[in-house]
N, C-alpha and C positions, 0 to 999 in steps of 0.2 A: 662691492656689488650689492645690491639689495637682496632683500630676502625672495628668493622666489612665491609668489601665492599660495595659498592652500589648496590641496588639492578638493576639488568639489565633488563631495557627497552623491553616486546615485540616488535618483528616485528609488523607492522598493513602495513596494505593495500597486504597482499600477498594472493598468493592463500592457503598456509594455515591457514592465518585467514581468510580468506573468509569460509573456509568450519567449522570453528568455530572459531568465534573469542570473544566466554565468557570471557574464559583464561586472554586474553588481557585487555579487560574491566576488570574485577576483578584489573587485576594488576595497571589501572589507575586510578580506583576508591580510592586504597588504598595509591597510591605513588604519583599520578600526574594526581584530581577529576576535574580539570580544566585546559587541556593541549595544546597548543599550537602545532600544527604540520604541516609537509608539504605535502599535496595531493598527491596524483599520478598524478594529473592535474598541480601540479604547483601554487597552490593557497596555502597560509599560513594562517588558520582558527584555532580557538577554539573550544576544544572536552570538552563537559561536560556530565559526566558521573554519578554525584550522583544525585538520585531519587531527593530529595530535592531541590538543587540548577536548575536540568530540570524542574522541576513545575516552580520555581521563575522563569528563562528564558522563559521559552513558553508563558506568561503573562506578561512577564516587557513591556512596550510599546515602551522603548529607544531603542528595538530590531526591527528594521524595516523587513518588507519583502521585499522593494521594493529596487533591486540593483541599483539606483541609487546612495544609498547611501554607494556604492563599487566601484572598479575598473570598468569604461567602458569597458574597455579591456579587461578584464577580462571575461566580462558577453557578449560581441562579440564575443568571439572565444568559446565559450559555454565551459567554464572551471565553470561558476556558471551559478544556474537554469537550467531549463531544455532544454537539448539540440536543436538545431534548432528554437527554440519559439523566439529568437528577428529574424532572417532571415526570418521565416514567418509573421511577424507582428502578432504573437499573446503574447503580454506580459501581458494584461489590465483582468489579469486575478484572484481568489481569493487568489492564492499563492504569488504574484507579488506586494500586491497593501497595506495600511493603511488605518487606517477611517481617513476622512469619507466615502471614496470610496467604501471601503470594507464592512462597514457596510449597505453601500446603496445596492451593487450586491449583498453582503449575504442575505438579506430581500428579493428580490426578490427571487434569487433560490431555498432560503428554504422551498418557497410553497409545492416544488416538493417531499418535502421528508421528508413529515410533518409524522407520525406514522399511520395515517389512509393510507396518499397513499402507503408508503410500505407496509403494511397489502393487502389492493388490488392487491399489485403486485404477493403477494406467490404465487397463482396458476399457474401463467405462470412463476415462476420462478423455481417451482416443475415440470413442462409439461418440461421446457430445461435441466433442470437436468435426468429426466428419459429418456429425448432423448439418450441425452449423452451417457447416461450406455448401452442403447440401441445399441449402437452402437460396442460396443467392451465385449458385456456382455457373450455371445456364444462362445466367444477363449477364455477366460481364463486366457488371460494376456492383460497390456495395460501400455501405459504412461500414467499418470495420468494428467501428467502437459498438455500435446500436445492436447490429446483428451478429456482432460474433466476439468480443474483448467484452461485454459487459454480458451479457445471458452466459457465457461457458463456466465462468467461476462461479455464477449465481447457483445455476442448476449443477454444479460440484458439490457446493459447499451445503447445498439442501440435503443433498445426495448422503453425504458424510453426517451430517444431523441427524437425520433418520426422519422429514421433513417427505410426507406421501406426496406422489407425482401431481394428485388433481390439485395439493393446493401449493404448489411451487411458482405457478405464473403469478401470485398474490402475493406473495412472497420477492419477485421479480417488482411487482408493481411497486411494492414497498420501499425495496431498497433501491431502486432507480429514485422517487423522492427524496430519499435521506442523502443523494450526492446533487442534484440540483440544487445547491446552494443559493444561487442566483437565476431569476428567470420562472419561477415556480408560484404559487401561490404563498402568499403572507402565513405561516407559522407552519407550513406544507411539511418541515422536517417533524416538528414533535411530533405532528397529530400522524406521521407514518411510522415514527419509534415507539410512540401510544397501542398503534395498529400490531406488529411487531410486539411488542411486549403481552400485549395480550394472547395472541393465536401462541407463543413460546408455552406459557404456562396451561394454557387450553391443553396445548401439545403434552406438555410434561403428565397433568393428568391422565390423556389419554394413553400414555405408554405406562403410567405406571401397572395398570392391567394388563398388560403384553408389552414387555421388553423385549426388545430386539439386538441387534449386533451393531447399533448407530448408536451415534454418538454422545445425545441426548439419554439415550438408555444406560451410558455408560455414567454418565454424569449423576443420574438418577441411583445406580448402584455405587456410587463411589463414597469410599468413607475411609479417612484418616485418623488410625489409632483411634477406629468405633466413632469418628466422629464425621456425619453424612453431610454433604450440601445440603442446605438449607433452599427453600422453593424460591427465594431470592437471587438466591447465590446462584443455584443452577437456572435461571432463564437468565441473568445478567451475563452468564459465561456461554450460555449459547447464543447470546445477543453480540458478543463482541466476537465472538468468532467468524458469525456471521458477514459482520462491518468490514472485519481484519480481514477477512477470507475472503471477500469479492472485492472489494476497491482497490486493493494492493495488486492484485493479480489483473483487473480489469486495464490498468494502465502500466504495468509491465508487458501486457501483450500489444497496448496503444502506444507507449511509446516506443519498446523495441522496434515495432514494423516502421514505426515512424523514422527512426533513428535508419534502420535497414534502408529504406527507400531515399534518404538524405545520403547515404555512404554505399554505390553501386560496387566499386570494388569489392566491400567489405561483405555483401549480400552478395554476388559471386561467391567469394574463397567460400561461404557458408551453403549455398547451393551447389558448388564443386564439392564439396565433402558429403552433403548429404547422398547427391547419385552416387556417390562410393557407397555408400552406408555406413559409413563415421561415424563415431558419437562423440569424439573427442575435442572437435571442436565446437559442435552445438551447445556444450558442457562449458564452455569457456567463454563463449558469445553471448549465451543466458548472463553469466556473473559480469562481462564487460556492461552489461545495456542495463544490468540494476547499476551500475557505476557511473556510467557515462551519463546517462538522462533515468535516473530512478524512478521509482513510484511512489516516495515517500519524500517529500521534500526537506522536511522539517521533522524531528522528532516528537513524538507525543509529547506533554506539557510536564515539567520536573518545577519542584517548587523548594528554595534552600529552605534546608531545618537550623541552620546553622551559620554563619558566615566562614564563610569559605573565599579560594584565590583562584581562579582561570584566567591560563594566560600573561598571569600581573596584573589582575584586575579584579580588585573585592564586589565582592557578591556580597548582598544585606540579603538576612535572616529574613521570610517568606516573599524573597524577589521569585519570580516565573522565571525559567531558563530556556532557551528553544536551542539544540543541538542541528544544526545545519548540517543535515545529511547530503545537499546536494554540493554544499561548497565544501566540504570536510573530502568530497570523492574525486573533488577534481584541483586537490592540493597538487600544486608541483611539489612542497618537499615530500612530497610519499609518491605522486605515483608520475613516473614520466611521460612526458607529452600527455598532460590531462585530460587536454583539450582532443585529445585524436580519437578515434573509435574507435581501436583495436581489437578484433573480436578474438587473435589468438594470445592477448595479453594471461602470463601464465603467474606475473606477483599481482595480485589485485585480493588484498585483503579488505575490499570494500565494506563501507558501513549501510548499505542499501538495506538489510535484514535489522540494522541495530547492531546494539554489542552491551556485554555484563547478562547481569539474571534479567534483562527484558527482552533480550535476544527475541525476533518473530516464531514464535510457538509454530506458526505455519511456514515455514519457509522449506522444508520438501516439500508440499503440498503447490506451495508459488512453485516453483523451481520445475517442479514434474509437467504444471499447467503449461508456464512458458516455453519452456522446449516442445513438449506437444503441439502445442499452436502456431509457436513460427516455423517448427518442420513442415506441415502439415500445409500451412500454407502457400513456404515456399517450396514445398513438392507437387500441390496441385494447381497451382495457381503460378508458374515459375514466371511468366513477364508482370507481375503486378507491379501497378505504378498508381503512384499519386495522383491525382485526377483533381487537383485544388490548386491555386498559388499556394505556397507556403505562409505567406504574408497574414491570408485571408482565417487560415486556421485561427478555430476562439481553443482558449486552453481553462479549464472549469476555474472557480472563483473557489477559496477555500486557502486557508491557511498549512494546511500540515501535510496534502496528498498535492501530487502533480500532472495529471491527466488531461488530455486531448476530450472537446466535446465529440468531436467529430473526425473522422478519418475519412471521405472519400477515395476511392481506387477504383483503378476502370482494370480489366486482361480479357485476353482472349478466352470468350465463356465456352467449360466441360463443355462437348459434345454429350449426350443422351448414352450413347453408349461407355463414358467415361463414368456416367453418377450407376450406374446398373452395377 
């Protein structure tokens, strides 16, 4: 008999894999788990897509995060890392950097997000979520992403900064820029991470006069064996917190509800347990829906120091590597029925936060937001639905995050005496 054909290579990086690109992953996982391809940007990196071999990568130490150990040119023209951060001088940051650096800035900042102080934060993180709802709970329809998945983590994560109320919508204005990838004005990101780096160190001085109990202030007093952040160090580390802390969170709450609204069963058993007042499964629903449809598509950028093996597949010394968080979650050999939405799934050691010392520094911080906002809205909003084709939904342009532009939903809008 002849040789059967070759199997054909998805498209990737288009807009219809953008609006699902499982299919794709499936198909790399199975033919090509360790694949070599060309960006949209023009960079030539490794895609690794099986669960197994992503754990071994997120941990191997020969994988640097620090582009150095990549094309300069490459990482100047913002084709690697995050756009605008070498032009503003903020690079000296946790995604950026290796121990011992990194374990020296990690020890510091992870005062701030030790389990006790997110615990402390729920109430005011319950007070900005019920704003929210407040705010578009009487019409009956709303974007979810506009007015409620992208302003809650903003005005968290200012919140946690130590970031005053009057200049937070500025702050809002900023970072809404720096995720319009596409669609925005010509060079729109730097000149809002410019913006951003500047009002940080404004900031930094002004607290050096009055320290307070945020987090900035903390950064400000923080010193390792007598040795203090430098004015670099600490607005670069409130700069990525910043990044880290709202886009991660903005579409854990956009695709959750999304995922929820796609899977009615599943959104039942989760609003049957909340009118109980359960927590046990809200807790397990959060960790399926970073699995299922995450908020992190792709791992930050690793670059070998070394030549090294994934998978049975050599790696050349300063090749870029891209750790496929979404296809790595939706292995069948780790996790069964991948593909289903299980929201009472109780093995799900998902890579949705990362994994090794780059683990998400904020990940009780994500975790407390998202549960907060999809109780919250499927308690007070309990018939909300989709209000779009599916089809029609655009999903943001961007390499490493995975987020909806847009969420429309219509329900039946509070009554007046409900928002009182």
């Amino acid at each position: 008999m002849p040789d059967s054909p070759a199997p054909t290579q998805p498209a990737l990086f288009t807009w219809e894999f953008a609006a699902d690109p499982y299919p794709a992953y499936a198909w790399l996982r199975e033919h090509a788990p360790v694949h070599r391809t060309t960006l949209p940007s023009g960079v030539d990196a490794w895609l690794v897509t099986r669960y197994a071999d992503a754990r071994q990568a997120l941990a191997d130490a020969r994988l640097s995060k620090n582009p150095a150990h990549h094309s300069e040119q490459a990482h100047r023209t913002g084709r690697v890392g995050i756009p605008g951060e070498r032009q503003a001088d903020l690079m000296t940051h946790l995604l950026n950097i290796d121990p011992p650096d990194h374990t020296r800035l990690r020890r510091l900042v992870s005062k701030a997000f030790t389990p006790r102080r997110v615990a402390e934060f729920q109430p005011r993180v319950q007070e900005l979520t019920d704003r929210l709802i407040d705010g578009f709970a009487a019409r009956g329809e709303a974007d979810l992403i506009h007015e409620f998945a992208f302003p809650l983590p903003i005005y968290a994560i200012c919140d946690l900064l130590g970031v005053p109320a009057e200049d937070q919508d500025d702050l809002r204005d900023w970072a809404g820029a720096m995720i319009r990838h596409h669609g925005g004005q010509r060079g729109g990101v730097g000149r809002a991470v410019k913006k951003i780096r500047a009002y940080l160190l404004e900031l930094i001085h002004r607290k050096r006069a009055d320290l307070g109990d945020d987090l900035i202030s903390g950064l400000i007093r923080a010193s390792d064996h007598g040795e203090h952040l430098t004015e670099n160090e600490a607005a670069a580390m409130a700069f990525i917190l910043l990044f880290a802390g709202f886009e991660t969170t903005i579409n854990l709450i956009g695709n959750g509800t999304y995922a929820l609204l796609r899977n009615p069963e599943q959104r039942k058993l989760l609003q049957d347990s909340l009118r109980r007042g359960e927590s046990a499964l809200l807790e397990t629903a959060v960790e399926e829906l970073l699995r299922y449809d995450g908020p992190v598509e792709l791992a930050t950028w690793r670059f070998a120091t070394s030549p090294l093996t994934i998978g049975g597949v050599d790696i050349p010394v300063g090749d870029p590597v891209l750790v496929v968080l979404a296809a790595a979650d939706r292995d069948p050999a780790r996790f069964a029925a991948e593909n289903t939405l299980d929201l009472a799934r109780q093995d799900n050691p998902h890579l949705g936060f990362g994994h090794g010392i780059h683990y998400c520094i904020g990940a009780p911080l994500a975790r407390l937001e998202g549960q907060l906002a999809l109780a919250t809205l499927l308690t007070r909003l309990p018939d909300l639905e989709l209000a779009a084709d599916p089809a029609a939904l655009r999903w943001r342009g961007g390499l490493i995050m995975r987020g909806l532009r847009e969420l429309p939903v219509a329900f039946t809008p509070e009554s007046p005496t409900a928002l009182s």
